[in-house]
C-alpha positions as CSV (number, residue, x, y, z in Angstrom):
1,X,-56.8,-219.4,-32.6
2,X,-56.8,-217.6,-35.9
3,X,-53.2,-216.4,-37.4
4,X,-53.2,-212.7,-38.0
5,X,-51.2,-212.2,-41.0
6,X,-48.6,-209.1,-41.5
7,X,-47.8,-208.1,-45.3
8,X,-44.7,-205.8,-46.6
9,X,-43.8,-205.6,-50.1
10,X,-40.3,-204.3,-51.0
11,X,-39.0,-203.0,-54.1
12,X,-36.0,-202.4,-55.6
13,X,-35.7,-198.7,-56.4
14,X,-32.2,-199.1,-57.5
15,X,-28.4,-200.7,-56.5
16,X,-29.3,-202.0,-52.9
17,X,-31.8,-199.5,-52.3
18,X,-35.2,-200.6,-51.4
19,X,-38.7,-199.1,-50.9
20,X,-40.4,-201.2,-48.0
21,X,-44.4,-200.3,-47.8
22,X,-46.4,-201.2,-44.9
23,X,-50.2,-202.2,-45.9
24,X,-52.4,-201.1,-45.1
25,X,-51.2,-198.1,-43.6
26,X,-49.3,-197.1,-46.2
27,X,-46.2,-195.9,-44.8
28,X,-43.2,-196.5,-46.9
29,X,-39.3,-196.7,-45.2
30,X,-36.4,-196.6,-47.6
31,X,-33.6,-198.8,-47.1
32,X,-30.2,-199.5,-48.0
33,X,-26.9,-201.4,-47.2
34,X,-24.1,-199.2,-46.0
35,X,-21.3,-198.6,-48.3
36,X,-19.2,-200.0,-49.7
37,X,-22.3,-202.2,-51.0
38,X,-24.7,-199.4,-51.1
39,X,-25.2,-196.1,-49.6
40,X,-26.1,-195.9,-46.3
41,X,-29.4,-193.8,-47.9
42,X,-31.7,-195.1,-45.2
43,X,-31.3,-198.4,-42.5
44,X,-30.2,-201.5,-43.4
45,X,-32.4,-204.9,-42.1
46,X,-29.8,-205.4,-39.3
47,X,-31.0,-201.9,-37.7
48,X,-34.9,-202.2,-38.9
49,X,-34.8,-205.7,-36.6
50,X,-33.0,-203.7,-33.9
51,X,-35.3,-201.1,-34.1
52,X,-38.2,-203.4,-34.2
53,X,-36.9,-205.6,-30.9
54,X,-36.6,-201.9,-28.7
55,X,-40.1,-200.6,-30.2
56,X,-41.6,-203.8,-29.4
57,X,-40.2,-203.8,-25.9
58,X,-40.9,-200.3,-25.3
59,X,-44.6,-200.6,-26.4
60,X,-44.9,-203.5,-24.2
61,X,-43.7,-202.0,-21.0
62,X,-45.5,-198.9,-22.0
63,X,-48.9,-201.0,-22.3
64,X,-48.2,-202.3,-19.0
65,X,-47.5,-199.0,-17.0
66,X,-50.8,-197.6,-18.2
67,X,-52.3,-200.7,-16.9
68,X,-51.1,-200.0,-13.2
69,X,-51.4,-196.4,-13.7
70,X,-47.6,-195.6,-13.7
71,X,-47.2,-193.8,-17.0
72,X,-44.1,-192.5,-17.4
73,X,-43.6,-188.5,-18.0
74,X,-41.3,-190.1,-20.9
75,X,-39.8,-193.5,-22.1
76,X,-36.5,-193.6,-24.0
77,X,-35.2,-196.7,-25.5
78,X,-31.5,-197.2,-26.9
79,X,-30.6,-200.4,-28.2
80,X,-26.7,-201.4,-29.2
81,X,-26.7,-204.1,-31.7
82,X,-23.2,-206.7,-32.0
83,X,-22.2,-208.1,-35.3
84,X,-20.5,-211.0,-34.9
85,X,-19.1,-213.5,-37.5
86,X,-20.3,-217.3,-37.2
87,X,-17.9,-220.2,-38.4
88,X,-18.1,-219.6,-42.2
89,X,-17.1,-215.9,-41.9
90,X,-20.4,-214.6,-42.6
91,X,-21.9,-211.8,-40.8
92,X,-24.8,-212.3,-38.4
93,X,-26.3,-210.3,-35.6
94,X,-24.3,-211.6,-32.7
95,X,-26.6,-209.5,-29.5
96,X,-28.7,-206.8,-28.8
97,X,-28.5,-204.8,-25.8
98,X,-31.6,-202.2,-24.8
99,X,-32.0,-200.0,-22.1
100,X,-35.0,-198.5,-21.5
101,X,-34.9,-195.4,-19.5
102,X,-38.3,-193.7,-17.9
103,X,-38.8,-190.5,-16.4
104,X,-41.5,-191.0,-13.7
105,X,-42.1,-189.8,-10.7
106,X,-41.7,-191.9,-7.3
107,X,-45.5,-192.5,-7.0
108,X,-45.1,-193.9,-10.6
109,X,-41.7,-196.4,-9.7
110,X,-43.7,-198.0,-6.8
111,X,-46.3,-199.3,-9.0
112,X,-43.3,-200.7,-11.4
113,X,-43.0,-203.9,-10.3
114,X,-45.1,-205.9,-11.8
115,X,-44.7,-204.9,-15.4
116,X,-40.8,-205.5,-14.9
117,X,-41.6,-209.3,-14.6
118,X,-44.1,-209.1,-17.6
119,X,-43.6,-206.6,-20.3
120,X,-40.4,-209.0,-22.4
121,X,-42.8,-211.7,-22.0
122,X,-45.4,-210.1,-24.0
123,X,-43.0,-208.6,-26.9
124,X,-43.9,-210.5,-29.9
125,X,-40.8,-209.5,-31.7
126,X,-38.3,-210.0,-29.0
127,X,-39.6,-213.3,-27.6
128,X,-40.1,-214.2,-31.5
129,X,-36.2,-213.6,-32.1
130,X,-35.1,-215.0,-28.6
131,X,-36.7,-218.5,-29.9
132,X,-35.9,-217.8,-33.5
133,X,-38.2,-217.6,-36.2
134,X,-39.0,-220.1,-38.9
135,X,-38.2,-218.5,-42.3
136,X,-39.4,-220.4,-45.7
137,X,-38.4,-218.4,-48.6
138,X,-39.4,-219.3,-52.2
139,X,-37.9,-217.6,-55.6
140,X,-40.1,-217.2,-58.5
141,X,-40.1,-215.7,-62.0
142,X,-42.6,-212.6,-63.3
143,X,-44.5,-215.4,-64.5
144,X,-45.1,-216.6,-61.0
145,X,-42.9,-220.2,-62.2
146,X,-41.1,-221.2,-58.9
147,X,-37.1,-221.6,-59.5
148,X,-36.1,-222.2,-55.7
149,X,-37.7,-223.2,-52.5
150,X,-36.0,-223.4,-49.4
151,X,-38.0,-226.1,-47.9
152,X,-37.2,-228.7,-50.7
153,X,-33.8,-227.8,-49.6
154,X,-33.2,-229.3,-46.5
């Protein structure tokens, strides 16, 4: 099987602001820490990834209505994110909570069923966070010389 491969470039536009630009679409999504540390000019990467886990869930049970011919009249997802503190102190996403709430008629509900067993099996993000994701990040100069990489690091 061939891996599909996703590109974003971010760049600084100043403090902790960031211009994120999806190829090849070529949507662009500011972002930025909330304040103190910056300010709060756009989502931080704690609510992109929570964003990202209800879209991905939402598409995915939408796919699957259409399927079985049980489209909802609409599909609203909310998703709570926890911030927890591991060991050291340092902040981490602790949970994420997401209710999905349809509007569909009771024709619609009765053809529900299977898609409520399938749909969080076939969210890339979600099951890709549930099993966590295997991140190598390298550091480099303008001139491309490499001064940190986290594989030789472990």
């Amino acid at each position: 099987m061939a891996q599909e491969k996703l590109e974003v470039q971010i760049e600084q536009v100043k403090d902790f602001e960031f211009m994120v630009k999806f190829a090849p679409e070529g949507v662009e999504l500011l972002m930025d820490e909330p304040e103190p540390l910056g300010g709060g000019v756009g989502p931080n990467a704690s609510k992109v990834l929570s964003a990202a886990v209800g879209n991905c869930l939402s598409a995915s049970l939408l796919f699957c209505l259409r399927k079985v011919r049980a489209e909802p009249n609409h599909l609203k997802t909310k998703v709570v994110t926890t911030m927890t503190r591991e060991e050291k102190g340092r902040l981490r996403i602790g949970r994420s909570e997401v209710t999905i709430t349809l509007d569909m008629d009771e024709e619609a509900k009765q053809r529900l069923g299977r898609c409520l067993g399938l749909f969080e099996d076939y969210c890339v993000v979600t099951q890709s966070v549930r099993n966590g994701i295997d991140v190598s990040v390298t550091v480099q100069d303008t001139n491309g010389e490499l001064i940190y990489n986290s594989q030789e690091e472990k």
